[in-house]
N, CA, C and O of each residue as an XYZ file, in Angstrom:
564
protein
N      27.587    -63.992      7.492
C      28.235    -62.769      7.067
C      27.304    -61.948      6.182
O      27.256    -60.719      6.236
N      26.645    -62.620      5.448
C      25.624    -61.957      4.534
C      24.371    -61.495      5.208
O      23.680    -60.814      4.450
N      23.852    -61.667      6.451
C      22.823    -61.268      6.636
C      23.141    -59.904      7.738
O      22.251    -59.114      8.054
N      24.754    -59.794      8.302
C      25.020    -59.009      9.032
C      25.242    -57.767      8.805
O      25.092    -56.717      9.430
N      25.961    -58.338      6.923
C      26.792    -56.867      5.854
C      25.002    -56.999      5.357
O      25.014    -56.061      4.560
N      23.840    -57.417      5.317
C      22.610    -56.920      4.947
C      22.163    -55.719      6.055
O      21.851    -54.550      5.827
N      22.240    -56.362      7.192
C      21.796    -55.161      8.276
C      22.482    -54.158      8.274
O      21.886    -53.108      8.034
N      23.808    -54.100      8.507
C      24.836    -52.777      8.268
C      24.057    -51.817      6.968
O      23.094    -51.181      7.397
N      24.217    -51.710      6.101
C      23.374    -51.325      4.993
C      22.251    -50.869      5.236
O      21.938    -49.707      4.975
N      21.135    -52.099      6.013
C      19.860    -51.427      5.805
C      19.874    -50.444      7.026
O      19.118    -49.478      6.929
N      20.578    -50.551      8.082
C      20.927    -49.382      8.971
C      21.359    -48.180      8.583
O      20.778    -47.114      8.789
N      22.380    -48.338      8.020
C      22.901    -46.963      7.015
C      21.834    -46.529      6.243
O      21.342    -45.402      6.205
N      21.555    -47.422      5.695
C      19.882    -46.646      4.965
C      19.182    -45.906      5.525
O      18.852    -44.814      5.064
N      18.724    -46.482      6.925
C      17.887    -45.657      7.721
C      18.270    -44.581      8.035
O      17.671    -43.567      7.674
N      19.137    -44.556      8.629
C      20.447    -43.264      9.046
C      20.742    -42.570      7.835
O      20.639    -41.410      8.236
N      20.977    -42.505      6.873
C      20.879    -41.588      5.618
C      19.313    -41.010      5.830
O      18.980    -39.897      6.238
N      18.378    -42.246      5.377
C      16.811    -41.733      5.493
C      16.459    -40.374      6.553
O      15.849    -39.312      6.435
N      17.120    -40.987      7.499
C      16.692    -39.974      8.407
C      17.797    -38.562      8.675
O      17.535    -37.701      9.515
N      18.633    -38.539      8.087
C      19.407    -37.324      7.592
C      19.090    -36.807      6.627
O      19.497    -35.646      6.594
N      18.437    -37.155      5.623
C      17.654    -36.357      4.532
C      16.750    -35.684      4.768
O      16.682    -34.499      4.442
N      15.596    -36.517      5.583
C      14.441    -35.774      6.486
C      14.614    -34.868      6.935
O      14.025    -33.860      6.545
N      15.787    -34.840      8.280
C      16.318    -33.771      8.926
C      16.633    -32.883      8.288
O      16.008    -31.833      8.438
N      17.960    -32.963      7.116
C      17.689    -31.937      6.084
C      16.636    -30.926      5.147
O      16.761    -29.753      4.796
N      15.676    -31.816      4.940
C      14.788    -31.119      4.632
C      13.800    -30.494      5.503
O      12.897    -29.864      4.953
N      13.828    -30.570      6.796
C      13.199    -30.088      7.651
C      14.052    -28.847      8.240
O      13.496    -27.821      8.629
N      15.130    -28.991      8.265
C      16.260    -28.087      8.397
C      15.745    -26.773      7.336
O      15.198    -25.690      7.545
N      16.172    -27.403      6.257
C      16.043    -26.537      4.643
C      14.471    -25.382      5.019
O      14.455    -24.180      5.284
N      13.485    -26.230      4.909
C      11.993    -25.746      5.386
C      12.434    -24.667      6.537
O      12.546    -23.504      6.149
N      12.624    -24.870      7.540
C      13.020    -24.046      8.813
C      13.669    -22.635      8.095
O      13.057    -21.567      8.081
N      14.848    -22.811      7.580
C      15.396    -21.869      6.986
C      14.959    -20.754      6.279
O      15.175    -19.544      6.335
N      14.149    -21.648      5.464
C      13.421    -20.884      4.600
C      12.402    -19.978      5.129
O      12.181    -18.788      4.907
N      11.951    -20.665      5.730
C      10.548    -19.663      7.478
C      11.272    -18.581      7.987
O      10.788    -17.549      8.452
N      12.615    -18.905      7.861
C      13.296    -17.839      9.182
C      13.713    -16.610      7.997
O      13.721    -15.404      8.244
N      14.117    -17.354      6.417
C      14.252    -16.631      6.068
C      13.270    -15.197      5.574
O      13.531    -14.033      5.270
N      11.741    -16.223      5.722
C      11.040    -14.971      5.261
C      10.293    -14.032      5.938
O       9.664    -13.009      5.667
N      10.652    -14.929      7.235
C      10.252    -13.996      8.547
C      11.251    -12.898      8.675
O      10.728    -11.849      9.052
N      12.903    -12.812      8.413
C      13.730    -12.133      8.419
C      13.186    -10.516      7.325
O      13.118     -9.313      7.580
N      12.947    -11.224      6.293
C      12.392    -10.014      5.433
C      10.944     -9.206      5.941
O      10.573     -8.041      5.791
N      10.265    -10.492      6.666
C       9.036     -9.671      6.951
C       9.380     -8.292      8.108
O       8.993     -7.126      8.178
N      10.172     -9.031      8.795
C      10.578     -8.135     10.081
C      11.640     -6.945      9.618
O      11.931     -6.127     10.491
N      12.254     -6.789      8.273
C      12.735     -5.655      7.842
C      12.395     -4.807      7.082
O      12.983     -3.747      6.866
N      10.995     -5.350      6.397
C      10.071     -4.597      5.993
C       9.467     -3.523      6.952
O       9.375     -2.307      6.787
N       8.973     -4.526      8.295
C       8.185     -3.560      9.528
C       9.171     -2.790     10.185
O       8.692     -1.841     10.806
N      10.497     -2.913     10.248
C      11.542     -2.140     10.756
C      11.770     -1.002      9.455
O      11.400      0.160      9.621
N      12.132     -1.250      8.716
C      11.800      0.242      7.623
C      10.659      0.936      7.451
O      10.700      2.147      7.232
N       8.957     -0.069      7.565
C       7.994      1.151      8.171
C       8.001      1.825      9.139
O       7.778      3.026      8.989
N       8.270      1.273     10.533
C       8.429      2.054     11.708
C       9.430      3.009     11.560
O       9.342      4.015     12.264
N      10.305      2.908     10.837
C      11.316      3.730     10.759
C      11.254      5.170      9.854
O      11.797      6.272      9.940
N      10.262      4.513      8.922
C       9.908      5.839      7.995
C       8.461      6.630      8.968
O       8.195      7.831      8.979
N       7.793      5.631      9.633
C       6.800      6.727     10.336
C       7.191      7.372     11.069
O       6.793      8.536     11.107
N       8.193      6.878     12.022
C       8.631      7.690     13.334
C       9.417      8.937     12.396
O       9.555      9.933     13.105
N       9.758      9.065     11.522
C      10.112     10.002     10.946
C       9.336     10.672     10.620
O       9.729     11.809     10.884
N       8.392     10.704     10.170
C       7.172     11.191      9.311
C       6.510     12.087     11.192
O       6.399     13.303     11.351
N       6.248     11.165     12.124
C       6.141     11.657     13.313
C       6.834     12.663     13.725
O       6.319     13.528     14.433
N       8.096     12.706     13.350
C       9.573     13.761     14.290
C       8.675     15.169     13.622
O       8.253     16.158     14.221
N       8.592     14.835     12.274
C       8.848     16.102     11.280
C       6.996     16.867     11.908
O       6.788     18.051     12.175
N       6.158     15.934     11.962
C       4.895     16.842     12.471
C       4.890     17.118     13.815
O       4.172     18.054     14.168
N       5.736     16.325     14.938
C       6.057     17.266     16.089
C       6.609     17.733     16.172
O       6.560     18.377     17.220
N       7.977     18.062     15.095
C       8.265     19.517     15.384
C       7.744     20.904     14.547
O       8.271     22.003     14.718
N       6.638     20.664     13.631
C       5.974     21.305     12.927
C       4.870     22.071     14.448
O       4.546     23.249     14.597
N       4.645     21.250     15.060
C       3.707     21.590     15.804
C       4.174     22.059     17.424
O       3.517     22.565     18.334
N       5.640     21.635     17.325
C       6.253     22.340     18.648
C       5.677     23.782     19.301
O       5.767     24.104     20.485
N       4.983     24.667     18.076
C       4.801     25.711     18.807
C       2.881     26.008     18.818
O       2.118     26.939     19.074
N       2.822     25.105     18.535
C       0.826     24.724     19.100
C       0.632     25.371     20.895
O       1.170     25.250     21.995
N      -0.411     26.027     20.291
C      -0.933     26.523     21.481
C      -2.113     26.057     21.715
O      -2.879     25.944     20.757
N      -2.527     25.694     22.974
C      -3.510     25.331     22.878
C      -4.424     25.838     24.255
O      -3.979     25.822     25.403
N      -5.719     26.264     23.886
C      -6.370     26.951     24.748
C      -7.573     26.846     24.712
O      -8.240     26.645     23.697
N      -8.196     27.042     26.438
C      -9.259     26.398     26.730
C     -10.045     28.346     26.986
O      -9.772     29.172     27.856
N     -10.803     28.414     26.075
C     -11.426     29.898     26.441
C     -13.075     29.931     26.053
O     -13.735     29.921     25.014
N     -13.360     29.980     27.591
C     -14.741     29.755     28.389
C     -15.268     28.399     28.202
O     -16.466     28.244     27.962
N     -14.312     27.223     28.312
C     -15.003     25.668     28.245
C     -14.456     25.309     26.754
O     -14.157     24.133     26.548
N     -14.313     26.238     25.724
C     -13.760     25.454     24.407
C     -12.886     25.202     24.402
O     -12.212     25.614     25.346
N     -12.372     24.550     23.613
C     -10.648     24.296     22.996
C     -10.452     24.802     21.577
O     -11.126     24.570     20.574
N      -9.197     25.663     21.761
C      -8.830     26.364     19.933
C      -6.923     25.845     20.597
O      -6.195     25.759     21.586
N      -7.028     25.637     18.991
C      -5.461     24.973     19.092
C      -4.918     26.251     17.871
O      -5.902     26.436     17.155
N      -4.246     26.778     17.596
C      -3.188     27.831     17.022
C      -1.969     27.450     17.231
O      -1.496     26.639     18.027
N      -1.245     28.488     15.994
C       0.149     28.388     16.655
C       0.895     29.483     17.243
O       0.394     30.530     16.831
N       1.846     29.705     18.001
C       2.088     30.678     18.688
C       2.647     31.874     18.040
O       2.909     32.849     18.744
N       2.869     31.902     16.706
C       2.779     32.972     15.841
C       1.540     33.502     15.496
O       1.604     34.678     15.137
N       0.610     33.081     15.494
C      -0.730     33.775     15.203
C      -1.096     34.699     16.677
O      -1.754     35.738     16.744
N      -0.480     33.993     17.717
C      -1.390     35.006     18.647
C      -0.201     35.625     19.052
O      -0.198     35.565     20.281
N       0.936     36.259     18.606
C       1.363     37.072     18.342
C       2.136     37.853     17.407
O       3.208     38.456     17.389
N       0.857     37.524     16.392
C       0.076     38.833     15.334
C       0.329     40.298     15.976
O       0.836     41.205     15.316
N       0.048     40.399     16.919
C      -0.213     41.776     17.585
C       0.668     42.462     18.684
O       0.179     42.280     19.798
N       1.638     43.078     18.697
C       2.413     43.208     19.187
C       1.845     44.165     20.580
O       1.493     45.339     20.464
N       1.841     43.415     21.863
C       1.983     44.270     23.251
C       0.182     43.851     23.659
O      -0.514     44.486     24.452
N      -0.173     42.848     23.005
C      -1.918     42.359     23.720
C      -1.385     41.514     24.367
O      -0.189     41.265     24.518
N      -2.559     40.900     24.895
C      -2.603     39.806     26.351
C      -2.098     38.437     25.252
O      -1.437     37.598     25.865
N      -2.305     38.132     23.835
C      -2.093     36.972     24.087
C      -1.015     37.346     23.605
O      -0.175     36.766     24.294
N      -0.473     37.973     22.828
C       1.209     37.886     22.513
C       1.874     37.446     23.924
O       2.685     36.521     23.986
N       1.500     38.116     24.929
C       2.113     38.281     26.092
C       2.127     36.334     26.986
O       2.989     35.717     27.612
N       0.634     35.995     26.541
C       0.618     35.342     26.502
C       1.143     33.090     26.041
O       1.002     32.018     26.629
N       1.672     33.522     24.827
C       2.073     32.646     23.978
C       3.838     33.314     23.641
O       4.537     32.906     22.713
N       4.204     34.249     24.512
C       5.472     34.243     24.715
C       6.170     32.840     25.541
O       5.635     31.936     26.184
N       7.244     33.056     25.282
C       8.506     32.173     25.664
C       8.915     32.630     27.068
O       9.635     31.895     27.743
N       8.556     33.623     27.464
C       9.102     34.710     28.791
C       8.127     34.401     29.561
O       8.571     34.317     30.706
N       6.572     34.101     29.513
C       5.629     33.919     30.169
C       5.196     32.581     30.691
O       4.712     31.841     29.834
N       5.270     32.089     31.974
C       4.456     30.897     32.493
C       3.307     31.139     32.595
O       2.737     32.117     33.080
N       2.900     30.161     32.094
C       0.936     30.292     32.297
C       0.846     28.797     32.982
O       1.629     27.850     33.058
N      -0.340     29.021     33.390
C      -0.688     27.919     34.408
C      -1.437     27.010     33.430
O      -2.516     27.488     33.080
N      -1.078     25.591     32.801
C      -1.628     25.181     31.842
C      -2.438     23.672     32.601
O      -1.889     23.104     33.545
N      -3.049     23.445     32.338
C      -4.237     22.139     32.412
C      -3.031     21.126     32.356
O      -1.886     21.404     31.997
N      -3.603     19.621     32.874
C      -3.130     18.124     32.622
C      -2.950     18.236     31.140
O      -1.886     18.191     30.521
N      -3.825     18.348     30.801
C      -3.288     18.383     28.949
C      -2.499     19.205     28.166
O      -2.110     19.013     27.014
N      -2.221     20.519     29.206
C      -1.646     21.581     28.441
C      -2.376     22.688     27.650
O      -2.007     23.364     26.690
N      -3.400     22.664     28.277
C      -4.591     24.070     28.151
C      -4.052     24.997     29.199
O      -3.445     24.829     30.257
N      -4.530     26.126     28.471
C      -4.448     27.728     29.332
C      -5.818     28.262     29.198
O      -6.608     28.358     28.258
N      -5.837     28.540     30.303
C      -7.564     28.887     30.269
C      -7.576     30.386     30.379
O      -6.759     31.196     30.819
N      -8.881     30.502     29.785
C      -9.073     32.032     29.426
C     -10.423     32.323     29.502
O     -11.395     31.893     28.881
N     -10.258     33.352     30.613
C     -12.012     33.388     31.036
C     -12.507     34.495     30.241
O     -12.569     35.647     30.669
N     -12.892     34.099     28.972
C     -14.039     35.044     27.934
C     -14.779     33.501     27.429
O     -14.835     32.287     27.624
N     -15.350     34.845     26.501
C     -16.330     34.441     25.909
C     -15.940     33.167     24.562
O     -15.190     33.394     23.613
N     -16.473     32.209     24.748
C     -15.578     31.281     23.307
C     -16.555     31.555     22.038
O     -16.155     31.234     20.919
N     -17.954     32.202     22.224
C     -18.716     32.090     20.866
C     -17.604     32.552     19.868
O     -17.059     31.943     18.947
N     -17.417     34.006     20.411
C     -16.273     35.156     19.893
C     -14.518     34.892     19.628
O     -13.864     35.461     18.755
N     -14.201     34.293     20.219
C     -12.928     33.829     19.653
C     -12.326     33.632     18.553
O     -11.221     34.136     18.350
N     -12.988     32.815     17.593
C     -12.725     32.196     16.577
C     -12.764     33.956     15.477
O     -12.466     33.984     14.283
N     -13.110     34.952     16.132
C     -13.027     35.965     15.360
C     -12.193     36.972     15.187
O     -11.919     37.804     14.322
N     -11.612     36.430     17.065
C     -10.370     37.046     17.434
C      -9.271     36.673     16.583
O      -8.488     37.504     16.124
N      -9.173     34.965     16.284
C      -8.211     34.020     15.582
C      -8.233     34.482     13.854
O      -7.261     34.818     13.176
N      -9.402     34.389     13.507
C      -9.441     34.824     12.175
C      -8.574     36.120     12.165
O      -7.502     35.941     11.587
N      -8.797     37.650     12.760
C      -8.182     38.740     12.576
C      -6.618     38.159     13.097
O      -6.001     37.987     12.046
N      -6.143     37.962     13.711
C      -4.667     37.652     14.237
C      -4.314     36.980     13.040
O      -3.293     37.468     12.556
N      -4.904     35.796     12.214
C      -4.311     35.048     10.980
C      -4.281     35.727      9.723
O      -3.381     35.546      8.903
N      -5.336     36.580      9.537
C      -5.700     37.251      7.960
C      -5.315     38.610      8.201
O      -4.419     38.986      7.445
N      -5.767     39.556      9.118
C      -5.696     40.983      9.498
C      -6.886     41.428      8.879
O      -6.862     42.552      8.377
N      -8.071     40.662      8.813
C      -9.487     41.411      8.235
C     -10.126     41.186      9.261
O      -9.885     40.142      9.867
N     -11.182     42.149      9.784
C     -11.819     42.235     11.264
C     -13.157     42.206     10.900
O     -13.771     43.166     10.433
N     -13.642     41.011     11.133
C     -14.956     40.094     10.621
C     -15.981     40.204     12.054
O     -16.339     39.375     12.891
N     -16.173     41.301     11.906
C     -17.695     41.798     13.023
C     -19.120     41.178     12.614
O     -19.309     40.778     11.465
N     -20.349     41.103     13.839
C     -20.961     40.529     13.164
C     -22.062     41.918     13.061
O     -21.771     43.020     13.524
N     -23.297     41.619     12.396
C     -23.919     42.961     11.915
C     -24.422     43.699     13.537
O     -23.874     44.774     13.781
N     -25.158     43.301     14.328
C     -25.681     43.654     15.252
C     -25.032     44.548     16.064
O     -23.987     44.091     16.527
N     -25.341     45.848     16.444
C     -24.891     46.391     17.346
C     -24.484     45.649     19.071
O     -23.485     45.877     19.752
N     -25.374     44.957     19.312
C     -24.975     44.223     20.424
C     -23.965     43.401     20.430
O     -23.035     43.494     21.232
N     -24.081     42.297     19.306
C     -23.364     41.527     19.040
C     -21.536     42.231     19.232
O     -20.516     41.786     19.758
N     -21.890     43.549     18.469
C     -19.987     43.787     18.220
C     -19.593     44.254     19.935
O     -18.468     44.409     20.409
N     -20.718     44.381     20.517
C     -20.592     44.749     21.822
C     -19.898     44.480     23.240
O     -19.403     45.059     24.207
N     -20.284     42.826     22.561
C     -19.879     41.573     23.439
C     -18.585     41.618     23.362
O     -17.805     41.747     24.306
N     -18.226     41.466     21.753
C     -16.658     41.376     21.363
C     -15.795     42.499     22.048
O     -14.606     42.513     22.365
N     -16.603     43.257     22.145
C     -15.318     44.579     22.492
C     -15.374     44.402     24.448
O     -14.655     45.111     25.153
């Protein structure tokens, strides 16, 4: 009887032993999941604040124009190039007008691109920045 109520016991022992283990392996687990839980709501509140941060500069930029004139690219917005009421690009960067735009969304414009950026300056400031040379203002016009 004594060596049987010994085994019962040292069985239960084991079986406790090994429910503690489990427990603490349990506990450990938990704790992983728990801090994986925070890690992953950390990266869900960054993504969440960038894609916001994203909304607000594409729709800042909803009205980007962008144009390919003689091989360059000038990006504006569609209030600057119509600065000028009744020219080609107002007419242009209207809402009423289809233009035939590139895979990327270029409109091409067959001039000159040295000169552009002078066109853009006067449409943004209203100061008409010629350069000294008689030829030079030549081109532009």
């Amino acid at each position: 009887f004594f060596s049987l109520a010994f085994l019962l016991w040292y069985a239960m022992g084991q079986e406790v032993l090994m429910v503690l283990k489990l427990t603490e392996k349990v506990e450990a687990l938990s704790s992983q999941l728990q801090e994986q839980a925070k890690d992953l709501q950390h990266r869900r509140e960054t993504f969440t604040s960038t894609a916001a941060e994203i909304d607000v500069i594409n729709h800042h930029q909803s009205d980007m124009q962008f144009l390919d004139v003689g091989g360059e690219h000038f990006h504006t917005r569609q209030r600057v190039l119509q600065a000028q009421d009744g020219g080609m690009l107002t007419v242009l960067a209207s809402d009423d007008f289809t233009s035939n735009r590139d895979a990327r969304g270029y409109t091409f414009l067959d001039r000159d691109s040295h000169w552009f950026p002078l066109v853009l300056s006067y449409l943004r400031g209203g100061e008409v920045l010629l350069p000294d040379s008689a030829l030079e203002r030549k081109a532009i016009h």
